[in-house]
Steps between C-alpha positions, in 0.01 A plus 500: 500500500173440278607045547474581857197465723423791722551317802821356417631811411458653797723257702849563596612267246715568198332364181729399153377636217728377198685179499823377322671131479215432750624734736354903641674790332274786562244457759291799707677497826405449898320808600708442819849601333382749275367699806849429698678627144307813489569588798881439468491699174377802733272658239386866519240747305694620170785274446603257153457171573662230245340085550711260362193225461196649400346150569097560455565835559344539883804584671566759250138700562591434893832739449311726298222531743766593748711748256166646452411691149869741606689192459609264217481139481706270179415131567703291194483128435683272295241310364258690216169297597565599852564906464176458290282332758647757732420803268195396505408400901653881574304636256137341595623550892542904449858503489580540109776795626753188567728478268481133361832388231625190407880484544771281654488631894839426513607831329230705728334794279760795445201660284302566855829547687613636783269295780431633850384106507620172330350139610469168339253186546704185364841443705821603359840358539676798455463908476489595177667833430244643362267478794775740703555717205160568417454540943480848642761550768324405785253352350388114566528179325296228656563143315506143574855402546591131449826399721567133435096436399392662819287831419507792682282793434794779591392910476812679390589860521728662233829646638785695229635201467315209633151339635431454877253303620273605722261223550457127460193204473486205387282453155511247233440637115595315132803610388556773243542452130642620241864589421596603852363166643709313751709196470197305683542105365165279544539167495267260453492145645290271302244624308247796531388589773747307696732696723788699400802632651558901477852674466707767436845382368619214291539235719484164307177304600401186397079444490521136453647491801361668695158400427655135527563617878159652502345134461669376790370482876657820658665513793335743734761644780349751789697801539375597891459788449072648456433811267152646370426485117554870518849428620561187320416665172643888541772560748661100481464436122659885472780386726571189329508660128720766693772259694479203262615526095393215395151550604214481283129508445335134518134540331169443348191684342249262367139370632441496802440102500861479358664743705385305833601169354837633388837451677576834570506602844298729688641850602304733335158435272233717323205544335555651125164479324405182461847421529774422821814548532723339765866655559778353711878596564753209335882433515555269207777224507648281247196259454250616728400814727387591852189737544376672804186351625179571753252305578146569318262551756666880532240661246543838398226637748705384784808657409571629900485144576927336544517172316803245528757565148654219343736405234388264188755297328476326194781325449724799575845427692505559862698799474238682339293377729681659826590826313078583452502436877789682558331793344208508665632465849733781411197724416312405831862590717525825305150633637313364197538862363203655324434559131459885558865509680641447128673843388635512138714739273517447154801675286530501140791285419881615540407758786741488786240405801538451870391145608433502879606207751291158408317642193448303223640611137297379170663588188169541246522600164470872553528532828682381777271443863637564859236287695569517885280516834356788667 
């Protein structure tokens, strides 16, 4: 990271390092959730590793390190400058043995196939069929799985016919590109870098209106119910995309001096760079929205610390208004259950597939998802 200073680096921060329409779409990640993904892709001495993401290339000559000089790494990028720059960090940094290609991750690399190992660093919507063809049986995929805009990093192992997970974190990546990309819809409201509304489907949403409601004095309701900013941002926002279809991701990634002033409320916020980003769980109505709120004195250091939750209308009907509460109240009565409790199957699509009592079924693309509870 050569536009990085050495002391910045060397934070737990993730740092963007190509932009597009003003926004991140390749960045070097947290140091935090690369470790937790290594260790939920289980790496050991001698196996084939495929990266989908080489990124700068540093999680690439961290698998290889692992793999050892028995093993055999393919990192591949979509972006030419990127596989480049990548090339040549490995290369300087000992590790020219990784296999660096530009392609589309999407169709994995059948070239280097079969993997003992498969993971990806940007968040997919789906499982693309190569990723499970080109997977040994048994083998693991590790990837960031978007359900309803709320990212999970999920480790899967390959059965005959299907992917069990076998462990679950929360994580937050930029989404994949490239032909296999999901359905994700961003939104804008108002100009750059205003806020902007993040979903999968086709919902019809109307910005002028909703950044009409935006300008309005919201209408702040406490829920009474207190939750930490771990819990208000993983296990409740996870619940909430889970229970409620018509949630969404209310957002904004901009200065820091615009982000503060901005009207979307606080849930979950971080440094990117020079950069923040501040995230919060919506239900959209016909001319306004409600958000889930906390108060801002809860910093990120003091995450063990409960804070009172609230819901923020903007000009949103009341019903919307008592369904956010409804939801959260529902997640507090239900244990507030924890992000790693999350098991989920994926089948390729027209499989006949059990779906156990109070699971959750998401038709994808390729795949169809049986999300339930331990």
């Amino acid at each position: 990271m050569p536009d990085v200073g050495i002391a910045d680096v060397y934070t737990d921060r993730a740092f963007p390092t190509k932009h597009a329409d003003g926004r991140p779409i390749s960045s070097s990640s947290q140091p935090a959730i690369m470790a937790i993904m290594l260790e939920q892709l289980a790496l050991e001495p001698g196996q084939c590793v495929l990266e989908i993401g080489a990124g700068t290339g540093y999680n690439a000559a961290l698998i290889a390190h692992i793999v050892g000089q028995g093993g055999r790494v393919v990192t591949i990028d979509i972006d030419d400058d990127l596989t480049l720059l990548a090339r040549q960090h490995l290369a300087a940094a000992g590790f020219d043995r990784v296999d660096v290609r530009c392609a589309d991750g999407g169709y994995g690399y059948p070239e280097g196939a079969p993997y003992d190992r498969i993971i990806l660093t940007a968040s997919a919507w789906d499982i693309a069929p190569a990723w499970f063809d080109q997977l040994s049986l048994g083998g693991r995929l590790v990837l960031p799985l978007s359900l309803r805009q709320v990212q999970q990093s999920v480790a899967f192992e390959r059965q005959h016919d299907h992917l069990e997970s076998v462990a679950v974190a929360d994580c937050g990546f930029m989404p994949l590109r490239g032909a296999f990309a999901g359905p994700r819809r961003v939104v804008p409201l108002g100009q750059s870098p205003g806020p902007f509304i993040a979903v999968d489907d086709d919902r019809p949403i109307d910005p002028s209106a909703l950044l009409d409601a935006l300008k309005t004095t919201p209408v702040q309701v406490p829920i009474g119910i207190t939750a930490t900013v771990e819990e208000a941002c993983g296990s409740l926002s996870l619940w909430l995309a889970l229970e409620d279809p018509d949630s969404c991701l209310f957002s904004i990634y901009a200065d820091p001096s615009v982000v503060d002033r901005s009207a979307v409320p606080l849930v979950v916020e971080w440094s990117a760079g020079d950069k923040k980003q501040r995230s919060t769980r919506a239900i959209l109505g016909r001319d306004g929205l409600v958000a889930l709120s906390r108060p801002p004195d809860a910093k990120p250091n003091n995450q063990d610390t409960s804070v009172p939750l609230s819901v923020v209308s903007f000009r949103a009907e009341p019903e919307l208004i008592k369904r956010m509460q409804t939801g959260v109240i529902a997640w507090d009565r239900a244990g507030r259950p924890r992000t790693d409790t999350l098991r989920i199957s994926a089948y390729p699509k027209g499989k006949s597939i059990p779906v156990p009592q109070n699971a959750r079924v998401f038709e994808k693309r390729w795949t169809t998802l049986v999300v339930s509870r331990a």
